[in-house]
C-alpha positions as CSV (number, residue, x, y, z in Angstrom):
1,X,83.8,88.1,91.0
2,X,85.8,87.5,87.6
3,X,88.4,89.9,87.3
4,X,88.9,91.8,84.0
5,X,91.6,91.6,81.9
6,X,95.2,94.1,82.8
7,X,93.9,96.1,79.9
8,X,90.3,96.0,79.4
9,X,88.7,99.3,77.4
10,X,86.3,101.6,80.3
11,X,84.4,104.4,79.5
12,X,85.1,108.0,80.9
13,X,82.3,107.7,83.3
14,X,84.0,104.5,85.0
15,X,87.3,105.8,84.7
16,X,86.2,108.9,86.9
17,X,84.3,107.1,89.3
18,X,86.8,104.3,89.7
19,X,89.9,107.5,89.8
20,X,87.1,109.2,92.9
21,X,86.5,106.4,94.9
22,X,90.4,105.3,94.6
23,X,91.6,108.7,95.7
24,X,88.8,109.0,98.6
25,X,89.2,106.1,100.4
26,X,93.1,105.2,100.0
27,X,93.4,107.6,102.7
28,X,90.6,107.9,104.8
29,X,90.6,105.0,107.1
30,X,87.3,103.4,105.9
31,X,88.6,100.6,103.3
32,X,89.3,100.9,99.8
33,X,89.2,96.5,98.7
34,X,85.4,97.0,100.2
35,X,84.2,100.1,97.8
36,X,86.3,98.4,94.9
37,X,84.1,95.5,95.3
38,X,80.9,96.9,96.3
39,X,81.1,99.6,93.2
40,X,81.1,96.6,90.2
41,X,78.5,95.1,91.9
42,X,76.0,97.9,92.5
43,X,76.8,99.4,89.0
44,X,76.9,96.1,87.0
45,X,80.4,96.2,86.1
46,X,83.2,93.9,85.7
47,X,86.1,94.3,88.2
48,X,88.6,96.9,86.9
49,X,91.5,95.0,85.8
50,X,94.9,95.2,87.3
51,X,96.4,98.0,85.1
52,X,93.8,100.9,86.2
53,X,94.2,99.6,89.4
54,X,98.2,100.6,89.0
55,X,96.9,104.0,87.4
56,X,94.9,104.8,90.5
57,X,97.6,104.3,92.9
58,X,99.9,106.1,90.7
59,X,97.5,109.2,90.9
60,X,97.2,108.7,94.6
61,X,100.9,108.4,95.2
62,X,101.8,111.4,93.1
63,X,99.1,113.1,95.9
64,X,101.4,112.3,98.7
65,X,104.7,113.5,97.3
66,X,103.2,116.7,96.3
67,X,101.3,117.3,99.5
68,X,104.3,116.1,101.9
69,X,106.7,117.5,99.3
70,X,108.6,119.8,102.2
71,X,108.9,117.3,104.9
72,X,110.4,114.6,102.2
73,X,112.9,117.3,101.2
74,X,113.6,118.0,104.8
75,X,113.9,114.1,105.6
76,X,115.8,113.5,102.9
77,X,118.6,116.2,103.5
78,X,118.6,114.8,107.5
79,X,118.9,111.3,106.6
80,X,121.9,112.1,103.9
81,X,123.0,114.7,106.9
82,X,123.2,112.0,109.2
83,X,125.6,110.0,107.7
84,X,128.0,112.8,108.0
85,X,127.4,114.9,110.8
86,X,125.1,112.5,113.0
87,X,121.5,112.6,114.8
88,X,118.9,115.1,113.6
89,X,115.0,114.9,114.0
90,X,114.5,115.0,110.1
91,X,116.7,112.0,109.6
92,X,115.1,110.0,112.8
93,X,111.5,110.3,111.1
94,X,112.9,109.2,108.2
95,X,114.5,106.4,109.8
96,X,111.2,105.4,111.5
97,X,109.3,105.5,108.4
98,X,112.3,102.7,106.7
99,X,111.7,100.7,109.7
100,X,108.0,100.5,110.3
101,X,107.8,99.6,106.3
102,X,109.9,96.5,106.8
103,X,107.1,94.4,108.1
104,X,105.0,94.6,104.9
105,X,108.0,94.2,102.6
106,X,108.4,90.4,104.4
107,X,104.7,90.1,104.8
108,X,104.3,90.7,101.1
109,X,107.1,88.7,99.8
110,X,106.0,85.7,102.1
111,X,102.1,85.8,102.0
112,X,101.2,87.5,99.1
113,X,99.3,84.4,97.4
114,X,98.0,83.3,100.8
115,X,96.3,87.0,101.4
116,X,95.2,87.2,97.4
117,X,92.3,84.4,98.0
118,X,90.8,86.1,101.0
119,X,89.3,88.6,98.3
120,X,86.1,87.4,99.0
121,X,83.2,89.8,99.6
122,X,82.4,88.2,102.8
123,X,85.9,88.3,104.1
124,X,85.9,92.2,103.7
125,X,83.0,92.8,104.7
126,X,83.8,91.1,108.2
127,X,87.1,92.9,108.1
128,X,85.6,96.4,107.6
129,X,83.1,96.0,110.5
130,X,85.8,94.4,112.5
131,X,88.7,96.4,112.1
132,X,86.0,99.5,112.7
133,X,85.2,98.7,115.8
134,X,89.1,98.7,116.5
135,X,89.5,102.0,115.3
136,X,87.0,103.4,117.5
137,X,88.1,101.5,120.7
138,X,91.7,103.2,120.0
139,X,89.9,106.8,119.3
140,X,88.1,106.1,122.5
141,X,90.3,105.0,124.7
142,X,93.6,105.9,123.1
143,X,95.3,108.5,125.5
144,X,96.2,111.2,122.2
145,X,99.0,113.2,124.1
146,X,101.8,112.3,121.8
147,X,103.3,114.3,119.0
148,X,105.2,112.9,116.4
149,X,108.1,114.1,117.6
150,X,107.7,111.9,120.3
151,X,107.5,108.7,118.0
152,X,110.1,105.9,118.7
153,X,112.0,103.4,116.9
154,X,109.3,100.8,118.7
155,X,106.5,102.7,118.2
156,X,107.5,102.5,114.6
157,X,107.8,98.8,114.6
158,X,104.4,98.3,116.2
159,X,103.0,100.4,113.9
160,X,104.8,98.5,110.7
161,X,103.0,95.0,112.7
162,X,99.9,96.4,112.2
163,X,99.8,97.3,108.8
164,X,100.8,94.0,107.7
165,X,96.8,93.1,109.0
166,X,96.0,95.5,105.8
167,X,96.4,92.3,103.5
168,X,93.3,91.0,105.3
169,X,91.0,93.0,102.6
170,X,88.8,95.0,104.2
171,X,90.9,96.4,107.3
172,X,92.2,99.5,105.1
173,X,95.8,100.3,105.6
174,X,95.4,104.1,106.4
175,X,92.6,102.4,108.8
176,X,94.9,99.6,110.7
177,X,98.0,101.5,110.9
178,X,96.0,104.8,111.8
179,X,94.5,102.4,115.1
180,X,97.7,101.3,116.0
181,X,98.9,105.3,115.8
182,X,96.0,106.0,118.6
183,X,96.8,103.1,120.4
184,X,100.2,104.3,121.3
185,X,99.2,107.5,122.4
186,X,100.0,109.6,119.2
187,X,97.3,112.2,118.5
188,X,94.8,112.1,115.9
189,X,97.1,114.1,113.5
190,X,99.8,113.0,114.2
191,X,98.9,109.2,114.2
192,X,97.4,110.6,110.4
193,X,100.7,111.8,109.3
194,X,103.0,108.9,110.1
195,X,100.4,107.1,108.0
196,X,100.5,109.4,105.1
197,X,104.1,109.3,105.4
198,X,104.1,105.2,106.1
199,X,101.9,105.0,102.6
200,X,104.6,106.3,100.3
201,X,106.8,103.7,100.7
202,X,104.1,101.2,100.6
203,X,102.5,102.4,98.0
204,X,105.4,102.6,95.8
205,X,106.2,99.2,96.3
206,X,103.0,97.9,95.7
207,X,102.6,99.8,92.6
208,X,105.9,98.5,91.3
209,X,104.8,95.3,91.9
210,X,101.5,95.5,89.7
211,X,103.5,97.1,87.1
212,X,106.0,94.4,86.9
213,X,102.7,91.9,86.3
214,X,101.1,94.4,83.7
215,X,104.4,94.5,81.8
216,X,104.3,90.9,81.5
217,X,100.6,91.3,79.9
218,X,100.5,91.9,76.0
219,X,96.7,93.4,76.9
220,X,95.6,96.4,75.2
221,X,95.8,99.4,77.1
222,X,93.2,102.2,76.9
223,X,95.3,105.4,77.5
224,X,92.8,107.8,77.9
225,X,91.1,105.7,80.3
226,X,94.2,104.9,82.1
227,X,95.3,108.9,82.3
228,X,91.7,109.8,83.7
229,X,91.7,107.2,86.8
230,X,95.1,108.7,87.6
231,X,94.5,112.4,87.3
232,X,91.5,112.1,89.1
233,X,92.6,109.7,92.0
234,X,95.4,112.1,92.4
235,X,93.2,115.3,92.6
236,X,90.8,113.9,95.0
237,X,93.9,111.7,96.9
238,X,95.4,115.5,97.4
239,X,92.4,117.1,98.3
240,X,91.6,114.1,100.9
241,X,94.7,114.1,103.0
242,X,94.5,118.2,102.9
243,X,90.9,118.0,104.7
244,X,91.7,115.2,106.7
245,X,94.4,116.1,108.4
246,X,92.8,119.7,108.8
247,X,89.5,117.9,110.4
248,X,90.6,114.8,112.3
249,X,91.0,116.7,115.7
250,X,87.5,117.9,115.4
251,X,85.8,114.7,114.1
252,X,87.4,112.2,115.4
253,X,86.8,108.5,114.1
254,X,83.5,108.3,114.9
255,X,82.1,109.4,111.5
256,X,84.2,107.0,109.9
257,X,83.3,104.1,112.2
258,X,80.0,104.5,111.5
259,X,80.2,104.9,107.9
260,X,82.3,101.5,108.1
261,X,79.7,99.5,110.1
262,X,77.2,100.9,107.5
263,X,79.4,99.4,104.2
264,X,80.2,96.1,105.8
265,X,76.0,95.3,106.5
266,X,75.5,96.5,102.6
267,X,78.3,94.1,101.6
268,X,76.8,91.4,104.0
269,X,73.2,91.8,102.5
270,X,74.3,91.8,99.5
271,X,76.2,88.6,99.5
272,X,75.0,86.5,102.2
């Protein structure tokens, strides 16, 4: 699929779509690469461009501070704390969070081009039924009577392992490192707050990233276009970790197993 330049002009409609789909499936653990693929192909498009794609992440990242805006305060005064007057819980989740980021920080630095070419439709489709089927054995069979209070620094690290499998397009980071949550015995919420939490860093880097590649571009940039995808990938970002976290106990991963096994056969019809 040819990619569109950094600052190609889109219309409102797009921009909302593209700032909906963005903000829906960052954090639900059902793949964003495959909708952002599937959605120029079903609706004739060309693929976004690099910039919007730095404007939805932005809106989606904003999402996360605001809704976890209490526990970073309280993790950032523990960690400072720490330094000073030693151990506190605040500053150990904050600690854990650093640590199980370090995995994708290498990961990125090392096999970033590698990773880029397996954007291929096929690839992510195989990933999204794949890594689907993971996330419903660790729902299944997971043992869920863990807290995240009871996280550890190797938990942590595990989990960081896993989410370096989210530059496989397709396996969905809140998806991969959500699994490896449940397959440690966390909870369903609490294996979906370390992720939220997990995402911020991740995100952030990332984004910086793009940014420093879309500075570099002399492209025009369509600023009402760009402000759209962001304000509405971070109002439906927001509203999506709210509900999720509120649900996950009662639905499980089912739904979104399903719904993933359902994408992947579209993507493979369509491009096989």
């Amino acid at each position: 699929m040819e990619r569109a330049p950094p600052g190609h002009l889109m219309d409102t409609l797009q921009a909302i779509i593209l700032g909906l789909l963005q903000g829906l499936t960052e954090f639900l653990p059902i793949s964003s690469s495959a909708h952002l693929i599937l959605l120029p192909e079903l609706a004739g498009w060309d693929d976004q461009g690099l910039l919007y794609d730095v404007g939805a992440h932005f809106g989606s990242l904003l999402a996360l501070l605001l809704y976890f805006r209490k526990d970073l305060a309280r993790m950032g005064a523990g960690w400072v704390a720490s330094f000073s007057i030693g151990h506190n819980r605040e500053a150990e989740l904050a600690w854990l969070v650093i640590i199980a980021t370090v995995p994708i920080c290498l990961a990125g630095l090392l096999l970033h081009q590698e990773t880029a070419r397996l954007r291929e439709p096929l690839v992510i489709a195989g990933a999204t039924v794949l890594f689907g089927l993971l996330l419903w054995w660790s729902d299944r069979y997971g043992r869920r009577e863990r807290g995240l209070h009871r996280l550890r620094v190797r938990d942590a690290l595990v989990i960081g392992l896993f989410q370096v499998l989210a530059m496989i397009p397709g396996a969905s980071r809140a998806g991969i490192t959500i699994t490896a949550g449940l397959l440690l015995g966390l909870n369903r919420e609490a294996a979906g707050r370390f992720s939220f939490l997990l995402a911020i860093p991740t995100i952030l880097l990332a984004s910086g990233n793009e940014l420093l590649n879309v500075s570099l571009s002399t492209a025009q940039v369509d600023w009402p276009a760009l402000l759209t995808v962001s304000a509405v990938s971070f109002i439906s970002a927001y509203l999506t970790i709210h509900w999720f976290l509120k649900l996950v106990e009662r639905t499980g991963m089912l739904p979104y197993v399903i719904y993933r096994l359902a994408l992947g056969g579209i993507l493979f019809l369509l491009f096989i």
